[in-house]
C-alpha positions as CSV (number, residue, x, y, z in Angstrom):
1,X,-39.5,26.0,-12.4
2,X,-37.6,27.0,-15.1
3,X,-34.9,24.4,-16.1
4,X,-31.4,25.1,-18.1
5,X,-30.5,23.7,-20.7
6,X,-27.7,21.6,-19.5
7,X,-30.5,20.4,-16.8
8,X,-33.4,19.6,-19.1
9,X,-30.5,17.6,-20.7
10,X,-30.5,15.9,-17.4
11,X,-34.9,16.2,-17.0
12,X,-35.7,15.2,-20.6
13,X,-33.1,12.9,-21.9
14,X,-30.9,11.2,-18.8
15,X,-33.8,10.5,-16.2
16,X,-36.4,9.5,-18.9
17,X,-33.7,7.2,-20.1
18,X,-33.1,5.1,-17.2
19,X,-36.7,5.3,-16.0
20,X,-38.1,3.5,-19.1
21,X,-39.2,0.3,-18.3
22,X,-41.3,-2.6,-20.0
23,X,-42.8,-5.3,-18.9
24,X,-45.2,-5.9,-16.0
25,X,-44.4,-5.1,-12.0
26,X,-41.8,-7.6,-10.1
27,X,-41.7,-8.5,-6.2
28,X,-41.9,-4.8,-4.2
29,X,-42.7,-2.9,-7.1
30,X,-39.3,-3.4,-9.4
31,X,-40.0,-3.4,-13.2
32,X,-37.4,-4.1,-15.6
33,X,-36.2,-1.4,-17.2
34,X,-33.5,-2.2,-20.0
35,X,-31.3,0.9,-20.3
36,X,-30.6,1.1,-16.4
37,X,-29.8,-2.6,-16.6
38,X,-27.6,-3.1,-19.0
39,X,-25.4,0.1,-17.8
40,X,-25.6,-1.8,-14.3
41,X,-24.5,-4.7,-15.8
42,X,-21.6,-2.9,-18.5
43,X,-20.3,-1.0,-15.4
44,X,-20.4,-3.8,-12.7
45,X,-18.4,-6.2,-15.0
46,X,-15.9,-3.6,-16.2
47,X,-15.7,-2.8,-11.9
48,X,-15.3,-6.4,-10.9
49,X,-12.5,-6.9,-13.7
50,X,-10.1,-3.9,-13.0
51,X,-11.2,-4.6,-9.2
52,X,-9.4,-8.1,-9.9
53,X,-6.2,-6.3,-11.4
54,X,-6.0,-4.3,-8.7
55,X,-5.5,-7.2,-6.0
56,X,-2.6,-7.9,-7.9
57,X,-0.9,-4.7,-7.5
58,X,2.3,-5.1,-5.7
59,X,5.8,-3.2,-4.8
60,X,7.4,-2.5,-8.3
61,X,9.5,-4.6,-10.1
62,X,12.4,-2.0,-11.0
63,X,13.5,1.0,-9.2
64,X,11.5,4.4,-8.4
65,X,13.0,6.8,-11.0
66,X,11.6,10.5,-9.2
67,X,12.5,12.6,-12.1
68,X,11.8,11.7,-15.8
69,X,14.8,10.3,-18.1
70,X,15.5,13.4,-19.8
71,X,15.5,15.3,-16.7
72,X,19.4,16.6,-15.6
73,X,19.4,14.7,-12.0
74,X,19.0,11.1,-13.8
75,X,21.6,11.7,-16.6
76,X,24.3,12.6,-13.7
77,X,23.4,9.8,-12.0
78,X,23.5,7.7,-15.2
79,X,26.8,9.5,-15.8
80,X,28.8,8.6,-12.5
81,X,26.9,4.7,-12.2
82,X,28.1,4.2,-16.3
83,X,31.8,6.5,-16.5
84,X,33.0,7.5,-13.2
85,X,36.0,5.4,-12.8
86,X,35.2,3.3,-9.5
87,X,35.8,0.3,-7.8
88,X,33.9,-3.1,-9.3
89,X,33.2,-3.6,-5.8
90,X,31.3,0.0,-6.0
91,X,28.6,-1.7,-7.9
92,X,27.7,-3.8,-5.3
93,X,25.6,-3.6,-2.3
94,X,27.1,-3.4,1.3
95,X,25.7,-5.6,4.1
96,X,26.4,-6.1,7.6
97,X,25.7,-9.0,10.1
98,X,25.4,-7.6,13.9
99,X,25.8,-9.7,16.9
100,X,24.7,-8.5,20.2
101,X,21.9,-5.7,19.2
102,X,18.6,-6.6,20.9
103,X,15.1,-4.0,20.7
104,X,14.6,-0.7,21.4
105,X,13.5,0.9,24.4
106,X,10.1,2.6,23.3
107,X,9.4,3.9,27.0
108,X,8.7,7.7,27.0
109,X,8.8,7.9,22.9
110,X,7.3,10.4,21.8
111,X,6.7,10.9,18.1
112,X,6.7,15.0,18.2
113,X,10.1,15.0,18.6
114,X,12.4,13.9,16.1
115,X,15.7,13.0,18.0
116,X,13.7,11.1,20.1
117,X,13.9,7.4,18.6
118,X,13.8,5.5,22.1
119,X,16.7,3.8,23.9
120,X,18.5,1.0,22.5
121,X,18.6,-2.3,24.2
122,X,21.8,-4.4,24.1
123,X,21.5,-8.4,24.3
124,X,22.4,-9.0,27.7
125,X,23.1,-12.9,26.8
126,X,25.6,-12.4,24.1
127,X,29.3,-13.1,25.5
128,X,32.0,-13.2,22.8
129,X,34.1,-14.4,25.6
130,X,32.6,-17.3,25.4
131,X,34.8,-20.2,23.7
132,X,31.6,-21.5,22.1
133,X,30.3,-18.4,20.8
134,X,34.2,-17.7,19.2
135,X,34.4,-20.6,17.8
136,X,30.6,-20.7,16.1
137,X,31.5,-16.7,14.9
138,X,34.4,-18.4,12.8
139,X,32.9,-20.9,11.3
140,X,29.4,-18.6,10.6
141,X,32.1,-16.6,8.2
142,X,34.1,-19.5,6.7
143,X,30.5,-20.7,5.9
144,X,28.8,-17.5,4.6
145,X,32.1,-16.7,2.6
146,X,30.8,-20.2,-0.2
147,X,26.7,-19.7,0.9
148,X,25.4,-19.9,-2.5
149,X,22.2,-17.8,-3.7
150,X,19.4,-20.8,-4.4
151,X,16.5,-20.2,-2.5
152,X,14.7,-23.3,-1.0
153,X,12.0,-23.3,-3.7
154,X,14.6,-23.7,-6.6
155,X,17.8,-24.9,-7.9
156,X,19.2,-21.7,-9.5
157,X,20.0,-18.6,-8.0
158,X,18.6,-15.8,-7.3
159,X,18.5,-13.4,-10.5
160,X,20.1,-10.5,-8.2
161,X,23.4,-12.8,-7.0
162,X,24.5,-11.5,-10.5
163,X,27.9,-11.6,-9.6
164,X,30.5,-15.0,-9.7
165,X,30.2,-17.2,-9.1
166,X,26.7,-16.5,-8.2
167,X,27.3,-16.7,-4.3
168,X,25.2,-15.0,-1.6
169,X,28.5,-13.0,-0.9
170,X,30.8,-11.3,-3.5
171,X,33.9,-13.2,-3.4
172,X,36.5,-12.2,-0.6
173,X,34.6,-8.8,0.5
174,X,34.1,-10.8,4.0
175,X,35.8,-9.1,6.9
176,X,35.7,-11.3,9.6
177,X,37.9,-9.2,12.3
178,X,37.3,-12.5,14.8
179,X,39.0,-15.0,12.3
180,X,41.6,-12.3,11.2
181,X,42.9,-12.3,15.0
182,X,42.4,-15.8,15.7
183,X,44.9,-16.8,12.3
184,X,47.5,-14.0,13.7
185,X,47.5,-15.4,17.1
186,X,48.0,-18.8,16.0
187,X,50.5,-17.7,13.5
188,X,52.4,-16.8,16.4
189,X,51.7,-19.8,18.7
190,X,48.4,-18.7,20.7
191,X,44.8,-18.4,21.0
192,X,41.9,-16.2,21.3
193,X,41.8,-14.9,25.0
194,X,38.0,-15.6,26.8
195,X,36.2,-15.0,30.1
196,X,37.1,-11.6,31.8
197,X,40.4,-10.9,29.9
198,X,38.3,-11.5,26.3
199,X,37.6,-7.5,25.8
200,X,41.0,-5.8,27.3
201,X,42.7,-7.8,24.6
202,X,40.7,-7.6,21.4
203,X,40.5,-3.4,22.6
204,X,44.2,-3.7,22.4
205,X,44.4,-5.8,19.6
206,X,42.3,-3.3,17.7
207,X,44.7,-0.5,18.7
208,X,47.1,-2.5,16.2
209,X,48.2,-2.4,12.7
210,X,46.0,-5.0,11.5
211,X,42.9,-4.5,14.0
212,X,42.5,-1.0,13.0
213,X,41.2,-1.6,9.9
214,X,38.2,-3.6,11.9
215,X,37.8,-0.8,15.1
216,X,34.6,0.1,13.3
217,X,33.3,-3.3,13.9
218,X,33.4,-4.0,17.8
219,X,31.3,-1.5,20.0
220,X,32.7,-1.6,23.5
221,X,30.0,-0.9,26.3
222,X,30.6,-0.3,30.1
223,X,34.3,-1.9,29.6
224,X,32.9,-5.5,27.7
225,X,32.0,-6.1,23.9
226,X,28.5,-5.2,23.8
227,X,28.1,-6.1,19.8
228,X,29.6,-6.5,16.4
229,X,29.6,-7.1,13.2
230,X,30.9,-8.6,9.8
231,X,31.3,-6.6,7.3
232,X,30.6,-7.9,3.6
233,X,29.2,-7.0,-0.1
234,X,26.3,-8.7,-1.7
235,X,26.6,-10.4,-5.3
236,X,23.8,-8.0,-6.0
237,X,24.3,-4.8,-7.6
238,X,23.0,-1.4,-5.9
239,X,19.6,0.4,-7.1
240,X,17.2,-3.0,-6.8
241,X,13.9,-2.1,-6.7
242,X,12.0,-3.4,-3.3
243,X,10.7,-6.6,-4.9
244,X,14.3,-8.3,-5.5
245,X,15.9,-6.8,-2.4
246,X,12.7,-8.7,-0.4
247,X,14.0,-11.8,-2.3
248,X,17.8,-10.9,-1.2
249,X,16.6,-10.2,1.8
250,X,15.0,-13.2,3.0
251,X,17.6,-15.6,0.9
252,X,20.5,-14.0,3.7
253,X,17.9,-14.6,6.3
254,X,17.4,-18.4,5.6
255,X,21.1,-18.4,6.2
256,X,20.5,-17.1,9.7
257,X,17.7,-19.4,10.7
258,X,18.5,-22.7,9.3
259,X,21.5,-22.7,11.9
260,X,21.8,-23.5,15.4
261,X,23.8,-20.8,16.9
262,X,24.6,-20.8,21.1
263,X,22.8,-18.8,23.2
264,X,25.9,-16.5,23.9
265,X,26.4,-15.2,19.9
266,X,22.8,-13.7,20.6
267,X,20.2,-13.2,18.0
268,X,22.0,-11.9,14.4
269,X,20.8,-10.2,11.8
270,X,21.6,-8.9,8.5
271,X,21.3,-5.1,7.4
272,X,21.3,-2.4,4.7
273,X,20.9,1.0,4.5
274,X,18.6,0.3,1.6
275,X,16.7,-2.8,3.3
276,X,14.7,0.4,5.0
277,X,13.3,1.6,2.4
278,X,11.9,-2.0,1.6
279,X,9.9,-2.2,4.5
280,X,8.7,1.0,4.3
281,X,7.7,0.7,0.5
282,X,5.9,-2.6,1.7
283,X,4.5,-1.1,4.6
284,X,2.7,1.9,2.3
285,X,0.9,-1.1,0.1
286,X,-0.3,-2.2,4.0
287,X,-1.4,1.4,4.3
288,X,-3.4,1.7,1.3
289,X,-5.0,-1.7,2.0
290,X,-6.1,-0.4,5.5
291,X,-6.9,2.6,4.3
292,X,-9.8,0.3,2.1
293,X,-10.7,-1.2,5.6
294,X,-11.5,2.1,7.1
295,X,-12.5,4.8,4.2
296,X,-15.1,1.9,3.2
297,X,-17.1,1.8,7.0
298,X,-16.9,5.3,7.3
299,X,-18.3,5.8,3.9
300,X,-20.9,3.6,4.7
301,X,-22.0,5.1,8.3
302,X,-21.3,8.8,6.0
303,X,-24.3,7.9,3.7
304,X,-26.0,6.1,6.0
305,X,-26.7,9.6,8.7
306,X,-26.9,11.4,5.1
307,X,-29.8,9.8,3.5
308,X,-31.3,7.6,6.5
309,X,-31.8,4.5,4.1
310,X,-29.4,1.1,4.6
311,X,-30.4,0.5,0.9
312,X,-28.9,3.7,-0.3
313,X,-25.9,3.9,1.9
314,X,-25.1,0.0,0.7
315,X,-25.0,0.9,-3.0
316,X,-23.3,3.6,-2.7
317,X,-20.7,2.2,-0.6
318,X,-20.6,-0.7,-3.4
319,X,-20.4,2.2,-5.9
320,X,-17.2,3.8,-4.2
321,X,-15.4,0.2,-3.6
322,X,-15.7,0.3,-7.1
323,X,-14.5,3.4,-8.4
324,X,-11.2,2.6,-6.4
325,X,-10.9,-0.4,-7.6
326,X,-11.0,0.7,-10.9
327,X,-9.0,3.2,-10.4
328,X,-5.9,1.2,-9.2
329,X,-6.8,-1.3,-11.7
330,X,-6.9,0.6,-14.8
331,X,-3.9,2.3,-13.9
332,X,-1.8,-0.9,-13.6
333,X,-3.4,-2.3,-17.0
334,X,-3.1,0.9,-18.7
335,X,0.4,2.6,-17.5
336,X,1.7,-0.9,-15.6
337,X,1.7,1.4,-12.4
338,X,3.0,-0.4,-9.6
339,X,2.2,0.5,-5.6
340,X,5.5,2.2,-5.0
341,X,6.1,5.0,-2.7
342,X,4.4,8.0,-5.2
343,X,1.3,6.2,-5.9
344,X,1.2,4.7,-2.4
345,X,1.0,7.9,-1.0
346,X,-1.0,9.2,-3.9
347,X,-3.6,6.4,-3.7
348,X,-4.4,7.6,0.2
349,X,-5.0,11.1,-1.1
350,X,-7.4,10.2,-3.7
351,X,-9.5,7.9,-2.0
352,X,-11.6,10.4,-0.2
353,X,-12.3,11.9,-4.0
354,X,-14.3,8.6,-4.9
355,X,-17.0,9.6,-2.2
356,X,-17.9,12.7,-3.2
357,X,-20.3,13.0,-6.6
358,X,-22.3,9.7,-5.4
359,X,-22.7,11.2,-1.9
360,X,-24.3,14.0,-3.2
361,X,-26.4,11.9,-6.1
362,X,-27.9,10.0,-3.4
363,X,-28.3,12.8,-1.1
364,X,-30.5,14.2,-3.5
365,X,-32.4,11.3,-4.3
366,X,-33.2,10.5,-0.6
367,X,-34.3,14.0,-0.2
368,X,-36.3,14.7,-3.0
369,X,-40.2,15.7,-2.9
370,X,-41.3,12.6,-5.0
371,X,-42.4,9.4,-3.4
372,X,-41.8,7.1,-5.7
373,X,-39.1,5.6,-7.6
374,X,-39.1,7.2,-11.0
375,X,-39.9,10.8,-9.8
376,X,-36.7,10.6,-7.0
377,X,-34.2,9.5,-9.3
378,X,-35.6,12.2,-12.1
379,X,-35.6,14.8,-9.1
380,X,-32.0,14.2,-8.1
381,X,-30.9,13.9,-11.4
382,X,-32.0,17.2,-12.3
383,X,-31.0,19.6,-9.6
384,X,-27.4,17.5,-9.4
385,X,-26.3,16.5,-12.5
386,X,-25.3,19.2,-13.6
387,X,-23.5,20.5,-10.4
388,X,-21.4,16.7,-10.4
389,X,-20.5,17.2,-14.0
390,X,-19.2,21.2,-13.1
391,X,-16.9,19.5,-9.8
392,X,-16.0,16.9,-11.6
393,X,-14.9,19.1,-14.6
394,X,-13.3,21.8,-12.0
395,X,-11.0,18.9,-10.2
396,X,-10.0,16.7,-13.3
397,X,-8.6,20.3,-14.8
398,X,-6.6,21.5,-11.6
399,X,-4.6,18.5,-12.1
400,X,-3.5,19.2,-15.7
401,X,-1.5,21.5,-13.6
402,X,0.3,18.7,-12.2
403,X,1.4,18.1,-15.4
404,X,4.2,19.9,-16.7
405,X,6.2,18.9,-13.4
406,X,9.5,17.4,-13.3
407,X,8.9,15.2,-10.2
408,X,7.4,12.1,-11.6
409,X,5.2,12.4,-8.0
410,X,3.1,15.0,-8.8
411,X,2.4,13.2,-12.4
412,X,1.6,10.2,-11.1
413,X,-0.6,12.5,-8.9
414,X,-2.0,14.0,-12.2
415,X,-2.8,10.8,-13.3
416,X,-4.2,9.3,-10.0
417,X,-6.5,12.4,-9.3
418,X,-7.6,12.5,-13.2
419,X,-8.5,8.6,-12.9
420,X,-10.3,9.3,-9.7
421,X,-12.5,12.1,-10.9
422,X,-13.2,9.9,-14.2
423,X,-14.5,7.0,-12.7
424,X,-16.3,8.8,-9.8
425,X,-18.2,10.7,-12.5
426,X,-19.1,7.6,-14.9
427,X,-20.0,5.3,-11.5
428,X,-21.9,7.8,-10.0
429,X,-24.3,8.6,-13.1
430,X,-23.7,5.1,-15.4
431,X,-23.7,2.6,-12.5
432,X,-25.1,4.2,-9.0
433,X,-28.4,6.3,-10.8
434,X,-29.0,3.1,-12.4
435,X,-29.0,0.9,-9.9
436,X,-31.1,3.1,-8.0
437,X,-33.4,3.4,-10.5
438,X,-33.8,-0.4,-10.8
439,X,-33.9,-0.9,-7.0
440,X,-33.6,2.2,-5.3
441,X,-35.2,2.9,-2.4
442,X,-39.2,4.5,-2.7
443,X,-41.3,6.3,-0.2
444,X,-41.0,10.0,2.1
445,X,-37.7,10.2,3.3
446,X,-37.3,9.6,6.8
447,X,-34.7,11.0,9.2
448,X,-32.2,8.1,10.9
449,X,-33.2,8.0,14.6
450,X,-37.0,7.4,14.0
451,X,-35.7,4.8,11.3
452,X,-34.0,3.0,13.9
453,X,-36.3,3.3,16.2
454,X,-39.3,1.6,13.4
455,X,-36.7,-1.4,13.0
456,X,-35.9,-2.2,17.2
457,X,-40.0,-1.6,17.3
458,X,-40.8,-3.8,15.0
459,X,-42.2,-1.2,12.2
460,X,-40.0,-1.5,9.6
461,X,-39.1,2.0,8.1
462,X,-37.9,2.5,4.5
463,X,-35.8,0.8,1.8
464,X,-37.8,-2.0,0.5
465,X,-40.3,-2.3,2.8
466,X,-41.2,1.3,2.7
467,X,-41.3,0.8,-1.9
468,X,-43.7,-1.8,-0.9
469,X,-45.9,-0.2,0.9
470,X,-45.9,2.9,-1.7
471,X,-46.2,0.6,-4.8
472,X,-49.5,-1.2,-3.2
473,X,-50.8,2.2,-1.9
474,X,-50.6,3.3,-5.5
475,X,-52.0,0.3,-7.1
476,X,-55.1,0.9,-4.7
477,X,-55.9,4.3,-5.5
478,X,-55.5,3.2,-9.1
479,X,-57.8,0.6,-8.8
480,X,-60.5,2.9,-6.7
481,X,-60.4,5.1,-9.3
């Protein structure tokens, strides 16, 4: 058969290369063969290292910017947050406590229809009728009014409470509507209504002059006060990334937890419009992470109907764990890339890429016509190394086309898919041929099913066993002849 040029690069140079080996025969035929081995070894450690950095990948530090800083969107927003004449309080985020919300109703949900987002469940034992319950509401404000911002583990405050003096709460942005009519009733000589008569009043205290301002805070349902809230501003400034609005976050919450409310204020809870986004940034790093714990089986059962050999289908599962290792690694060493929403959802995309040229590598070197080691890997090497190199080349260009575009997205897409294609190509021909060609599986290929059926027989069938039994069968010829 006549070979290319770019293949005979692959025939005469690549295969030849890893196949050279010194030294006399190990256990099942294995000889040492010093090129192979020490691009196993260059490529595991460099794998096992960026592997390492990426465990540490986390939700980013500073805020998702989605266009570039040049870009016209992020100097109008730079324009209004730096000259627009505002409110200090402007800077700062807004936070609500509610009293009375319980779970939702999931019953009938169906996620094909976007209105539908289930049926809220009030808490049936909150009662701000209750004289207990008033009277803890009161002093839960007077108290979160001076909480300060130390979390448990420390004795400064949080970095975000950047406002003084340095409490949980901006100063005086509480509005308590509870305390407010308690002082004006006392002012006058009363006291808060409770029992039946608790939510006729505070409806028509609401309709006055001073409740107004609070009608937004009391939701009356089926004719009693089914929740509220408290109305505030953090000491931390809008725009945190997700990192130090989990630390915010769970600093408010401590507040919560560490008292012992009655049974009638319910179960509170503080909320942000932004505090969403948090858990849904944190809950994409959870996604990537389970995407590792399923892409990695399926890869391995993939390989494993592919080429029929356990051997083959566990290196080359080892070989993709570490491409996207690497990949997420050396992205966070080289560019400090962080798992934020873009490269969450980017990182999903890419990981089936990492498959793809080792599949086909060990495809080929499963199937070829040669029995034994040497000629398989030279085989597979030949007819598809040069067709890995071509898709690899094809895919790393079509994201250069990513780019030129203003949605930092797609370039974090650029460089994700570019990464991807890189490392796939160098582990599948500097780290999987290799370590096939030091232990790779010898021997005909043999289809799955009559595999499986050798093993729960008894009989063995390929991988080791099977570059046994061809290594003896060739030293015996040999030695007849």
């Amino acid at each position: 058969m006549k070979l290319s040029p770019s293949e005979r690069v692959f025939h005469d140079v690549y295969a030849p290369a890893l196949n050279y080996a010194v030294g006399p025969k190990g256990p099942y035929g294995v000889r040492f063969k010093p090129c192979s081995f020490m691009l196993v070894s260059i490529f595991g450690l460099l794998g096992f290292y960026l592997v390492g950095e990426a465990v540490g990948l986390d939700t980013p530090d500073e805020q998702e910017q989605w266009f570039p800083a040049d870009h016209m969107s992020t100097g109008l927003a730079d324009l209004m947050r730096n000259e627009y004449m505002a409110g200090e309080d402007d800077m700062y985020m807004r936070g609500d406590v509610y009293f009375g919300l319980g779970t939702v109703d999931y019953t009938g949900f169906s996620k094909w229809t976007p209105s539908d987002r289930g049926t809220h469940a009030f808490d049936q034992t909150f009662d701000l009728g209750d004289a207990e319950a008033q009277d803890a509401l009161v002093q839960l404000c007077d108290e979160l009014e001076v909480e300060d911002c130390i979390p448990p583990d420390s004795t400064e405050p949080l970095a975000v409470c950047s406002r003084v003096p340095f409490t949980l709460l901006s100063e005086s942005t509480l509005k308590c509507f509870l305390r407010t009519w308690k002082t004006e009733l006392e002012a006058a000589g009363g006291a808060l209504p409770t029992g039946d008569g608790f939510a006729l009043a505070l409806s028509n205290w609401l309709d006055t002059a001073t409740g107004s301002r609070f009608a937004g805070d009391v939701g009356f349902v089926d004719g009693r006060v089914g929740f509220v809230r408290l109305r505030f501003r953090w000491s931390a400034q809008v725009g945190l990334p997700v990192k130090q609005q989990r630390l915010l976050y769970d600093r408010s919450k401590l507040f919560l937890t560490a008292r012992t409310l009655p049974a009638t204020l319910g179960d509170p809870f503080f909320h942000e419009g932004t505090l969403g986004w948090m858990e849904t940034s944190e809950e994409l790093v959870q996604v990537v992470l389970s995407g590792f714990t399923i892409v990695f089986p399926c890869a391995f059962v993939i390989l494993l109907f592919s080429t029929g050999s356990v051997l083959a289908s566990a290196y080359a599962t080892l070989t993709v764990a570490l491409i996207t290792g690497s990949l997420l690694g050396g992205v966070k060493a080289a560019f400090g890339f962080a798992l934020g929403i873009g490269e969450a959802i980017a990182a999903n995309m890419v990981i089936g890429l990492s498959i793809d040229y080792t599949l086909h590598l060990s495809h080929a070197y499963m199937h070829a016509k040669a029995d034994d080691r040497d000629g398989k890997l030279k085989e597979a090497a030949t007819t598809m190394g040069v067709t890995v190199i071509a898709g690899a080349f094809t895919t790393f260009t079509s994201a250069l086309f990513m780019v030129p575009c203003q949605l930092t997205f797609f370039i974090r897409m650029c460089t994700l898919m570019g990464g991807t294609v890189g490392f796939s190509i160098l582990y599948a021909l500097f780290f999987f041929m290799p370590l096939m060609a030091l232990v790779g599986p010898s021997g005909p290929q043999q289809p799955l099913i009559p595999r499986i059926r050798g093993w729960l027989s008894g009989g063995g069938g390929g991988g080791v066993r099977a570059a046994r039994e061809v290594d003896e069968a060739s030293a015996t010829a040999t030695s007849e002849a």
